[in-house]
FIKOLZA-1660 file (N, C-alpha, C; in steps of 0.1 Angstrom, whole numbers, plus 5000, padded with zeros to 4 digits):
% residues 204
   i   px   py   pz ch aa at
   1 8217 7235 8595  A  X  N
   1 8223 7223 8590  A  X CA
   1 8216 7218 8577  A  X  C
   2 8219 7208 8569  A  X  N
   2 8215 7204 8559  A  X CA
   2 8206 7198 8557  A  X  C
   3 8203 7193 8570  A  X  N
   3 8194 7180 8577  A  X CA
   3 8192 7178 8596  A  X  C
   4 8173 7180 8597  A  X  N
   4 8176 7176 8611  A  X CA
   4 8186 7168 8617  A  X  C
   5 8190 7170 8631  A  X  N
   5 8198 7163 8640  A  X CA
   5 8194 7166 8651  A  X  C
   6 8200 7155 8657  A  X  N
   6 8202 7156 8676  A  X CA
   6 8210 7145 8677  A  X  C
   7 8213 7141 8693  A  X  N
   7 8222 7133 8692  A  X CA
   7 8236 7133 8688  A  X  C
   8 8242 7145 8682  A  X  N
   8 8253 7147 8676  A  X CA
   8 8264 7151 8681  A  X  C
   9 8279 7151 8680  A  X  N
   9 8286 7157 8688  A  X CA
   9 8295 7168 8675  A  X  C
  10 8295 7181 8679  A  X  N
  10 8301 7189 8673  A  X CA
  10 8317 7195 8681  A  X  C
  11 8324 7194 8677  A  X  N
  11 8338 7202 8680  A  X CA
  11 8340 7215 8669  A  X  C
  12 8350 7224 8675  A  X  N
  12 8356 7238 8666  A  X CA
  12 8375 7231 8666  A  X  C
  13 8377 7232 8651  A  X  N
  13 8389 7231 8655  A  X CA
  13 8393 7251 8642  A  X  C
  14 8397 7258 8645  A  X  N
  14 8404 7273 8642  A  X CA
  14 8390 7276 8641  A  X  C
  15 8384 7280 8627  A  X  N
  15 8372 7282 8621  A  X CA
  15 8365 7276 8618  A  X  C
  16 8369 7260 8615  A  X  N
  16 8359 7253 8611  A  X CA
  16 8353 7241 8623  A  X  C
  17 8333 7246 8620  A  X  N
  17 8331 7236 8628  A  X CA
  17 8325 7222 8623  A  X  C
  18 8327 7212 8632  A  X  N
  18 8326 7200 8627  A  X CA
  18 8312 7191 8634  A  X  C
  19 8304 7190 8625  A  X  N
  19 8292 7182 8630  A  X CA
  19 8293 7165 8632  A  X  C
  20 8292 7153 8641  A  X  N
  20 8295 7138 8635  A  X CA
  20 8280 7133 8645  A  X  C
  21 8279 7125 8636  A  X  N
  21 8265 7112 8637  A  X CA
  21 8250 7120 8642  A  X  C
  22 8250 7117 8650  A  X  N
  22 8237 7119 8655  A  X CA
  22 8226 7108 8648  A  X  C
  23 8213 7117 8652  A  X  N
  23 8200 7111 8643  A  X CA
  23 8192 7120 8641  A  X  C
  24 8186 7108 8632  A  X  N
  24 8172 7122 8625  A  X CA
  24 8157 7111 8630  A  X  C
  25 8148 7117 8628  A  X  N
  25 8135 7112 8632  A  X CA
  25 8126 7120 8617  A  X  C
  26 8116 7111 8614  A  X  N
  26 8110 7098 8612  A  X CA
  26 8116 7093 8606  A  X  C
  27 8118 7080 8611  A  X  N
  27 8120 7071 8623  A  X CA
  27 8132 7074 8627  A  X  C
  28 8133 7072 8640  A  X  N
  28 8147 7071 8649  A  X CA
  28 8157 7064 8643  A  X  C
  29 8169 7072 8635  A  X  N
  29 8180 7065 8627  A  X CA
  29 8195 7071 8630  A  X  C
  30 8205 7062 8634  A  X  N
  30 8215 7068 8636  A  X CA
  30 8218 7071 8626  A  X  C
  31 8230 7085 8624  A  X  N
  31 8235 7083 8615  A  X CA
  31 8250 7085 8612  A  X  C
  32 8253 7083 8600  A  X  N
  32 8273 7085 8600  A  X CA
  32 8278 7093 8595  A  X  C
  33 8268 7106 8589  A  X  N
  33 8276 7117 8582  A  X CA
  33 8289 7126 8589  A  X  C
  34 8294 7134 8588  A  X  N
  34 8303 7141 8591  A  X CA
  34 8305 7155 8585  A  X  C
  35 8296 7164 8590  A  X  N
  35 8297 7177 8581  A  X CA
  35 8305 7189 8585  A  X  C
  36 8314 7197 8579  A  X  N
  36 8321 7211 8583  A  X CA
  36 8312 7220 8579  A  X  C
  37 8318 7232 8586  A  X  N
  37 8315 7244 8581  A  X CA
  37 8323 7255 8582  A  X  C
  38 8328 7267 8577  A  X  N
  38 8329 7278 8586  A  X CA
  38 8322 7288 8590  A  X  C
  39 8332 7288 8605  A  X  N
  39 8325 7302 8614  A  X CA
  39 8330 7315 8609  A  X  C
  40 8323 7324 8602  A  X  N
  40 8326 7336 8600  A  X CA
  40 8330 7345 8612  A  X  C
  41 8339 7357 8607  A  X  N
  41 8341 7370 8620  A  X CA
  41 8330 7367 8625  A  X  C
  42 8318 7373 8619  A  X  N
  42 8307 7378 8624  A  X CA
  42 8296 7364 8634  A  X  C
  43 8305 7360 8634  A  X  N
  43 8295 7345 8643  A  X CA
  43 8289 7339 8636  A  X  C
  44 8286 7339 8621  A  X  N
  44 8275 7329 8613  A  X CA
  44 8284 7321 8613  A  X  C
  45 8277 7313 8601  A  X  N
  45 8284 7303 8595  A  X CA
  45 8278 7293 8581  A  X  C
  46 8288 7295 8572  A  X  N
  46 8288 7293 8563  A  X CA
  46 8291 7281 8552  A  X  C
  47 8288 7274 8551  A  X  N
  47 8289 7266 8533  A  X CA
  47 8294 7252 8540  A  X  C
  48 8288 7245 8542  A  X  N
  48 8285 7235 8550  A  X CA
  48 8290 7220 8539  A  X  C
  49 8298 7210 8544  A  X  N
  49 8302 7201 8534  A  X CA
  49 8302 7186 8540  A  X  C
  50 8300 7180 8534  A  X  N
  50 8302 7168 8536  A  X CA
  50 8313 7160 8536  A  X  C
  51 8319 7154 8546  A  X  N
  51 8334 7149 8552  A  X CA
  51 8329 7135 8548  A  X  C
  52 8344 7125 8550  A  X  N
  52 8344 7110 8548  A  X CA
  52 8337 7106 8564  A  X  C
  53 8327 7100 8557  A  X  N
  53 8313 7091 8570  A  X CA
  53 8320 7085 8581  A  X  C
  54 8315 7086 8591  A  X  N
  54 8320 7076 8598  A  X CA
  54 8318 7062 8600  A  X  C
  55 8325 7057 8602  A  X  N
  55 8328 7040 8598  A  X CA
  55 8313 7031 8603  A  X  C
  56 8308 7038 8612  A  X  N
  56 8294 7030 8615  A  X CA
  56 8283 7046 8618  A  X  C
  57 8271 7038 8620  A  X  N
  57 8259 7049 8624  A  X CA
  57 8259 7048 8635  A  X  C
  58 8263 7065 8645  A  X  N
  58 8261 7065 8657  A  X CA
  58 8256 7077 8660  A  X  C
  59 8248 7076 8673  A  X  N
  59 8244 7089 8684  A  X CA
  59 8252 7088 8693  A  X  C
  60 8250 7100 8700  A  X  N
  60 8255 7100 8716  A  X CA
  60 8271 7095 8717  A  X  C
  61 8278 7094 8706  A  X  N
  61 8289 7096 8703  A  X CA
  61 8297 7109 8711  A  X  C
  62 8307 7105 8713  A  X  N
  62 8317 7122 8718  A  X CA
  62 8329 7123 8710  A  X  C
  63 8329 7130 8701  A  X  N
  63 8343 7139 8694  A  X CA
  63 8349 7149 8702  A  X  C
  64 8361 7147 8699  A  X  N
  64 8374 7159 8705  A  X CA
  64 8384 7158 8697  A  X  C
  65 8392 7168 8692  A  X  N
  65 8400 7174 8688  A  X CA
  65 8417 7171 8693  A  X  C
  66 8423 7165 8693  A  X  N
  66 8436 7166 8700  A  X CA
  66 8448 7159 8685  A  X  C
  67 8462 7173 8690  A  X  N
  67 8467 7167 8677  A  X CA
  67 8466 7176 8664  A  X  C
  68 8454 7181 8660  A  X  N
  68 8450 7180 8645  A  X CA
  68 8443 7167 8641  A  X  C
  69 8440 7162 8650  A  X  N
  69 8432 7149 8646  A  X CA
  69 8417 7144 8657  A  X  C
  70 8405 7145 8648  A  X  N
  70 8391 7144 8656  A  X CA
  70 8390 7131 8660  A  X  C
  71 8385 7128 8671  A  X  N
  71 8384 7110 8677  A  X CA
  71 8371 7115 8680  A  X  C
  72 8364 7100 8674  A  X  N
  72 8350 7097 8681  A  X CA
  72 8352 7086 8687  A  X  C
  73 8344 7085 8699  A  X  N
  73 8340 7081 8711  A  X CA
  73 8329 7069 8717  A  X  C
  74 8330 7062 8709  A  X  N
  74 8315 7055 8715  A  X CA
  74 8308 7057 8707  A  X  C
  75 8291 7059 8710  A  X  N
  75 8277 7061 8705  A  X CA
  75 8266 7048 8707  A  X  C
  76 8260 7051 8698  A  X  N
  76 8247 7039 8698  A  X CA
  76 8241 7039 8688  A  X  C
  77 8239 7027 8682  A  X  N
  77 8229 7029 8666  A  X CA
  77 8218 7023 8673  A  X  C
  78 8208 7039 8662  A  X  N
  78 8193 7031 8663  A  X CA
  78 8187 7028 8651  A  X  C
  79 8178 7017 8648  A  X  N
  79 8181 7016 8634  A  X CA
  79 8159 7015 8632  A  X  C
  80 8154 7023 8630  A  X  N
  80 8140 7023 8623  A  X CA
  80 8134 7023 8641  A  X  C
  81 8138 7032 8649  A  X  N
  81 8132 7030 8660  A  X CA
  81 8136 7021 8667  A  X  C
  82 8147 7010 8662  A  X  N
  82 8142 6996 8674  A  X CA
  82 8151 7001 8688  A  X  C
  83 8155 6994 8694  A  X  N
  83 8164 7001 8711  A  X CA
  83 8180 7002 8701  A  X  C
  84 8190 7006 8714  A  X  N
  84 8203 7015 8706  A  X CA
  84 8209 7002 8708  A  X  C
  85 8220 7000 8701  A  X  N
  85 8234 6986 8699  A  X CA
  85 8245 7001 8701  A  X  C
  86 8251 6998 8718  A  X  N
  86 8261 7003 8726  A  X CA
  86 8270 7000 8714  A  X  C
  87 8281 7011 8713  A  X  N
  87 8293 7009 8704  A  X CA
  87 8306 7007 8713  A  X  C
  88 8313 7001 8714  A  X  N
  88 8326 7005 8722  A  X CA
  88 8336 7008 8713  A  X  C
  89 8334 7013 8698  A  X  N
  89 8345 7013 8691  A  X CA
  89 8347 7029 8692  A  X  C
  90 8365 7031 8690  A  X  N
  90 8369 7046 8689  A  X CA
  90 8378 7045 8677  A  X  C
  91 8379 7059 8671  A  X  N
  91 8378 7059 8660  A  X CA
  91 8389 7074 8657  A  X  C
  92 8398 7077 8649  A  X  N
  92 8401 7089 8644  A  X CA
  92 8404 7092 8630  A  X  C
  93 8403 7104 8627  A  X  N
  93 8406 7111 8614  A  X CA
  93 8415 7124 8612  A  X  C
  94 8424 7126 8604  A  X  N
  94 8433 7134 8606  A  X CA
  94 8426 7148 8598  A  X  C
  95 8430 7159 8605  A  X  N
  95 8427 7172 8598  A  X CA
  95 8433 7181 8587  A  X  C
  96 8428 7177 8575  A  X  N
  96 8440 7185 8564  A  X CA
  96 8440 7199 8567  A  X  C
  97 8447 7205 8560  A  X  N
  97 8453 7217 8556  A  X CA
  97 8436 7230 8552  A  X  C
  98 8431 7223 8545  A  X  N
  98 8418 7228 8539  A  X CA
  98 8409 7222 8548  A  X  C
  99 8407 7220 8562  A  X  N
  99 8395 7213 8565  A  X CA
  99 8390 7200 8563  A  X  C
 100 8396 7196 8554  A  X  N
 100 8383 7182 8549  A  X CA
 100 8394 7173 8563  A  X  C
 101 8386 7163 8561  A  X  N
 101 8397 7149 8573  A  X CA
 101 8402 7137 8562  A  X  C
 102 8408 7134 8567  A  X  N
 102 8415 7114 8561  A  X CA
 102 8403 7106 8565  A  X  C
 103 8401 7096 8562  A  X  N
 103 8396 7084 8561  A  X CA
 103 8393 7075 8577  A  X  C
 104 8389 7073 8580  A  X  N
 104 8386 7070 8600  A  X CA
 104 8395 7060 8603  A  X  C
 105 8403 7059 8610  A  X  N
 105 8410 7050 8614  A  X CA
 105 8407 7042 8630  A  X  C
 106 8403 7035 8629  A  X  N
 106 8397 7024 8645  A  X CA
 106 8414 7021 8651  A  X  C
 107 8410 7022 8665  A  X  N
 107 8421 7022 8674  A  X CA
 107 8411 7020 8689  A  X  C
 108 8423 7017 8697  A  X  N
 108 8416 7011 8704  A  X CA
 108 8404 7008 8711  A  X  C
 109 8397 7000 8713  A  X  N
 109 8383 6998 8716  A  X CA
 109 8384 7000 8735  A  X  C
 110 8369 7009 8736  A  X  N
 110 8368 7012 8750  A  X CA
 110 8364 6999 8757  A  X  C
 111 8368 6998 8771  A  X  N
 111 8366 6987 8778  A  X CA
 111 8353 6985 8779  A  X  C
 112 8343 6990 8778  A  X  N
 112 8328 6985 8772  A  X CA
 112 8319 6996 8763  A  X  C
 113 8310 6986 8761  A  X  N
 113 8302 6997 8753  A  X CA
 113 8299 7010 8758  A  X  C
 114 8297 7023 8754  A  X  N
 114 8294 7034 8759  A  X CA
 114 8293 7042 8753  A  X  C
 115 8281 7050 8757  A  X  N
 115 8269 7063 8747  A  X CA
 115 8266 7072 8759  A  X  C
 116 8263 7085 8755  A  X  N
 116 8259 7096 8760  A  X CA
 116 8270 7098 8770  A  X  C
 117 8283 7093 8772  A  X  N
 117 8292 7099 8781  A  X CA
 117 8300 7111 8780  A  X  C
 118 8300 7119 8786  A  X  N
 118 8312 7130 8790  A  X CA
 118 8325 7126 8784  A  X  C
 119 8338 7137 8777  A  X  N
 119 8350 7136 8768  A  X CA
 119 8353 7146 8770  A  X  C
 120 8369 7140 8777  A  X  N
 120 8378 7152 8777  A  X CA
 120 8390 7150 8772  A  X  C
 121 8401 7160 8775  A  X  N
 121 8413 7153 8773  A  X CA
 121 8425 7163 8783  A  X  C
 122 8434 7154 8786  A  X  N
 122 8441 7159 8799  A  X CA
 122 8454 7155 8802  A  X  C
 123 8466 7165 8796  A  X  N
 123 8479 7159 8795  A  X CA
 123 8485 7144 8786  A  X  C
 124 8477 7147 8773  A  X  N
 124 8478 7134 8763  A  X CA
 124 8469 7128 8767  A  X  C
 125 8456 7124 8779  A  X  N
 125 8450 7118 8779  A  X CA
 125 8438 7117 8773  A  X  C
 126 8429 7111 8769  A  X  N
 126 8413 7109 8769  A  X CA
 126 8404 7103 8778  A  X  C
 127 8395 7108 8781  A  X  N
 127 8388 7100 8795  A  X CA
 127 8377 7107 8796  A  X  C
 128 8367 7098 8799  A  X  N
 128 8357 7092 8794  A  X CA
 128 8348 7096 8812  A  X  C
 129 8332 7104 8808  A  X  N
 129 8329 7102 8817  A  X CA
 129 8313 7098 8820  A  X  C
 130 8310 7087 8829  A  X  N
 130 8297 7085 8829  A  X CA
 130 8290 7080 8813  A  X  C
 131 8279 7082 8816  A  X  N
 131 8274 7074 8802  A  X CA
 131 8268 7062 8803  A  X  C
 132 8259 7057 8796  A  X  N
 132 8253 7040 8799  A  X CA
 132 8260 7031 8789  A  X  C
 133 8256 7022 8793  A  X  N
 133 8267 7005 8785  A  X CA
 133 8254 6998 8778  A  X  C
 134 8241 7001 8784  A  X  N
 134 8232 6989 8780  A  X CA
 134 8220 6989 8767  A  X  C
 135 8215 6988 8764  A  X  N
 135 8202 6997 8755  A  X CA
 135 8192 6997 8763  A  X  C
 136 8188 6997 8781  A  X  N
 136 8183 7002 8784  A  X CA
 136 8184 7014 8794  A  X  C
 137 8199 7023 8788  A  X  N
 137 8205 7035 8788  A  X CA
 137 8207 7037 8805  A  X  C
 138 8207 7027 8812  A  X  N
 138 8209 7029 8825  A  X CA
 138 8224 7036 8826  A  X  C
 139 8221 7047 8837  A  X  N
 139 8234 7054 8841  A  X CA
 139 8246 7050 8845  A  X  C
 140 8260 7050 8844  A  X  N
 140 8265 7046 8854  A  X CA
 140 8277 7058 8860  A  X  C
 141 8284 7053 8863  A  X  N
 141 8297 7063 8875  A  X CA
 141 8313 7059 8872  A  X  C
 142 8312 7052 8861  A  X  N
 142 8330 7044 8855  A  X CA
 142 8331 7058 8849  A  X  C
 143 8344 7064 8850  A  X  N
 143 8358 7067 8839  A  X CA
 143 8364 7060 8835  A  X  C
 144 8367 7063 8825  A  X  N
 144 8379 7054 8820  A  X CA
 144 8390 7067 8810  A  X  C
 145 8402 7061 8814  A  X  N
 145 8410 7068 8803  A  X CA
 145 8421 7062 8793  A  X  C
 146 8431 7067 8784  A  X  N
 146 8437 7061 8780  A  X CA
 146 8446 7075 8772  A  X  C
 147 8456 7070 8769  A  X  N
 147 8473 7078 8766  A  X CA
 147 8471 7080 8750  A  X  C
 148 8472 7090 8743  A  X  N
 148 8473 7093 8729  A  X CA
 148 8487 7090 8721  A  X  C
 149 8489 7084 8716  A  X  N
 149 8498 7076 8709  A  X CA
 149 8505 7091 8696  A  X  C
 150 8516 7093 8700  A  X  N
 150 8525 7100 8685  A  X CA
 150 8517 7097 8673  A  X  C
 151 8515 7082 8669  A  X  N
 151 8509 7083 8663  A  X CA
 151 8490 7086 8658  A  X  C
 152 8487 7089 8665  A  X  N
 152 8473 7094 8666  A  X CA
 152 8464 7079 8674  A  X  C
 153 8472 7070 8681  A  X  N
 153 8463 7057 8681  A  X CA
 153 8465 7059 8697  A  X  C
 154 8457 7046 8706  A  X  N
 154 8458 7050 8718  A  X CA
 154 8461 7039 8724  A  X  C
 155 8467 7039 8736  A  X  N
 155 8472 7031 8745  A  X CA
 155 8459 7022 8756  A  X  C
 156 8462 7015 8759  A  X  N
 156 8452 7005 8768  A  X CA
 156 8444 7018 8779  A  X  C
 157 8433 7015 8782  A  X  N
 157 8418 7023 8787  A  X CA
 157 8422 7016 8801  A  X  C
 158 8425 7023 8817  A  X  N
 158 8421 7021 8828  A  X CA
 158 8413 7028 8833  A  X  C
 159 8409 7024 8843  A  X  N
 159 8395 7026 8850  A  X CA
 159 8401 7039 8864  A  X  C
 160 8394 7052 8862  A  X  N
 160 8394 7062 8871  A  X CA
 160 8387 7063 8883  A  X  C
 161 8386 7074 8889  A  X  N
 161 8374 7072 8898  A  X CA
 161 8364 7076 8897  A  X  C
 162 8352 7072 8903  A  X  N
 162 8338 7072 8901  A  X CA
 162 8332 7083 8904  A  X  C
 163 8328 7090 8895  A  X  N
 163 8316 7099 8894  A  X CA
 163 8310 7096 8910  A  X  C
 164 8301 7109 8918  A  X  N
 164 8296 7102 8930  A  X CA
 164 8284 7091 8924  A  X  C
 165 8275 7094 8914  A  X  N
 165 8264 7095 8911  A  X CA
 165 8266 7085 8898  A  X  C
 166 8258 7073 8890  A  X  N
 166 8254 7070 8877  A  X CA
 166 8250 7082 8870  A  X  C
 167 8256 7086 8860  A  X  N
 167 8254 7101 8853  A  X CA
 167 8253 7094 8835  A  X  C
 168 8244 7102 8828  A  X  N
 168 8247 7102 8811  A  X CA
 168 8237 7114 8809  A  X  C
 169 8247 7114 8795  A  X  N
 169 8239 7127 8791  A  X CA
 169 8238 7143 8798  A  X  C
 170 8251 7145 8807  A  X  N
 170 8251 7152 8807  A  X CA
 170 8258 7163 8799  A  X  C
 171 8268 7173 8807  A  X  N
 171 8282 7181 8800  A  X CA
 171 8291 7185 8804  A  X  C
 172 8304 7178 8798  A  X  N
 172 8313 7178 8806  A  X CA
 172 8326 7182 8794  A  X  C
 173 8334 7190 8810  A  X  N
 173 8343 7209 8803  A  X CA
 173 8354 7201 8811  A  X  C
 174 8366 7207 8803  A  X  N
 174 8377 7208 8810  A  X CA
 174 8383 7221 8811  A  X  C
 175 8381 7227 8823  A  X  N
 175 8386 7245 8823  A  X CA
 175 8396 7241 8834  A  X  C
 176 8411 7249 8828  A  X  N
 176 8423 7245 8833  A  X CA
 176 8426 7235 8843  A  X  C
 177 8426 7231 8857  A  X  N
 177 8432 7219 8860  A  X CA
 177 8420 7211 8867  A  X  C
 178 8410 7213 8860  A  X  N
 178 8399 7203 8867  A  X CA
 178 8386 7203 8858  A  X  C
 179 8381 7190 8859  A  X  N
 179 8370 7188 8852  A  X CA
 179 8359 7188 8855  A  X  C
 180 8347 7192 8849  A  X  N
 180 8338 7200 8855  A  X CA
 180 8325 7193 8849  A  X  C
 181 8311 7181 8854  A  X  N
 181 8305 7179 8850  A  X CA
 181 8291 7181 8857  A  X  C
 182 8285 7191 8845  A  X  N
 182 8266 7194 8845  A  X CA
 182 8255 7190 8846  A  X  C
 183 8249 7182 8852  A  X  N
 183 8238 7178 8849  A  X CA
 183 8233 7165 8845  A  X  C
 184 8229 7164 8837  A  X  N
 184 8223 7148 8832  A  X CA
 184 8212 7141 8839  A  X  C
 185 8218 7127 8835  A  X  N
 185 8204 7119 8842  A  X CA
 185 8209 7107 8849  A  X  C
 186 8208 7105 8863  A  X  N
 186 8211 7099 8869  A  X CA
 186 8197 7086 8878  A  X  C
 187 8191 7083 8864  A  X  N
 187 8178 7080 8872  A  X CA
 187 8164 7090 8874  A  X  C
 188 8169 7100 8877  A  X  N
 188 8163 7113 8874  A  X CA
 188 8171 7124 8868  A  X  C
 189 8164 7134 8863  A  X  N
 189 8169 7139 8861  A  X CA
 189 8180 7158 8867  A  X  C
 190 8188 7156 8866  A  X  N
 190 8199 7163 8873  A  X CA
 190 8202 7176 8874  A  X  C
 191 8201 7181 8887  A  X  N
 191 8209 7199 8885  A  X CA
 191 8223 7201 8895  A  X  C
 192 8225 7191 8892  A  X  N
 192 8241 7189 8903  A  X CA
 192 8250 7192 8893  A  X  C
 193 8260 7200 8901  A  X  N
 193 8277 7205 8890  A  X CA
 193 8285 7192 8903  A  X  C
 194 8291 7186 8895  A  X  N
 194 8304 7181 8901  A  X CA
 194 8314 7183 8891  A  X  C
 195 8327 7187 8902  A  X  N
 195 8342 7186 8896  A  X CA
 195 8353 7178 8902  A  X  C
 196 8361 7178 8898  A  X  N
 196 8375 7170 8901  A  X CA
 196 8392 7179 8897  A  X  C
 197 8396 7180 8905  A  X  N
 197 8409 7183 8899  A  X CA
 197 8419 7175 8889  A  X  C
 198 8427 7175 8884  A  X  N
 198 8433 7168 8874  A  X CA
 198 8446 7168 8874  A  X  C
 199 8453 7157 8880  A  X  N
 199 8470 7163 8882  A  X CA
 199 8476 7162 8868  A  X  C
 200 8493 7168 8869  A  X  N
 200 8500 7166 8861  A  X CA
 200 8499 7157 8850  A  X  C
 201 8496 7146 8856  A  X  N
 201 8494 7133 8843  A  X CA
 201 8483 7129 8838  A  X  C
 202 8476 7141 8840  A  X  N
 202 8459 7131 8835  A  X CA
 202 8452 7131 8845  A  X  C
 203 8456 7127 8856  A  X  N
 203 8444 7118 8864  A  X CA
 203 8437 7123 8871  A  X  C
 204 8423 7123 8873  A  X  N
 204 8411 7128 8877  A  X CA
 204 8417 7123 8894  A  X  C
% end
């Protein structure tokens, strides 16, 4: 990369992969770049560029791909070390032809703030899993989802079912009709797989 990270959430959309926010240390700072690359045959990857920033500095954000168009998810800014300011704002950009993206467009806001959660997407849906609300990163057990709009924007966020456990930070897959979450921290830290099936419409 160009520049330490962590905290970041990377998606592949064909060949090109896409880096957004994270942070860098010294000091603890969110940040809002947005960098591509391509993945060569051979698994490297090459010539690395800088995309239109995203609209605020965030970590622990979640990108996904649906459409031709990347959505970020949440996050948390840290700004010189001080504790994180929970984001509830969601956000997309459209995918040109050559890789680069359009300009972020905000759409609708998650029903609370939320960082380090799980992101999937599931018959037009997006939904949201686990993750903390507070800056002092306490776990919790809410889904939430909501409907992807024709036009790339999204329909009102309802509330799924609960994770067994408060979970953040861990990883979470959608392999064919059920979702599948790794790990994390639930107070301690985690080696439990939980899944869920996922009907026809989305729903966990």
């Amino acid at each position: 990369l160009p520049s330490t990270s962590y905290y970041h959430s990377t998606v592949l959309n064909g060949n090109r992969i896409y880096v957004l926010g994270g942070t860098q240390y010294p000091p603890v700072n969110s940040k809002d770049t947005v960098l591509s690359a391509t993945v060569n045959t051979d698994g490297s990857i090459s010539g690395w560029t800088t995309l239109s920033q995203l609209p605020k500095r965030l970590s622990k954000g979640k990108a996904i791909i649906i459409n031709n168009r990347i959505y970020f998810v949440g996050g948390a800014t840290w700004t010189n070390g001080s504790g994180p300011v929970i984001s509830d704002s969601v956000y997309f950009a459209s995918i040109n032809p050559d890789g680069t993206i359009s300009n972020w467009t905000a759409t609708t806001s998650l029903p609370t703030p939320l960082s380090g959660h799980g992101l999937i997407e599931a018959s037009g849906k997006i939904i949201t899993l686990g993750g903390s609300t507070n800056p002092g990163e306490t776990p919790i057990n809410k889904t939430y989802s909501a409907p992807v709009n024709a036009d790339g924007t999204l329909g009102n966020w309802t509330v799924g079912p609960n994770l067994p456990v408060g979970l953040r930070d861990g990883g979470a897959v959608k392999i064919g009709a059920y979702t599948v979450y790794v790990g994390g921290y639930s107070g301690q830290f985690s080696n439990k797989v939980y899944y869920s099936a996922i009907d026809n419409n989305g729903n966990l």
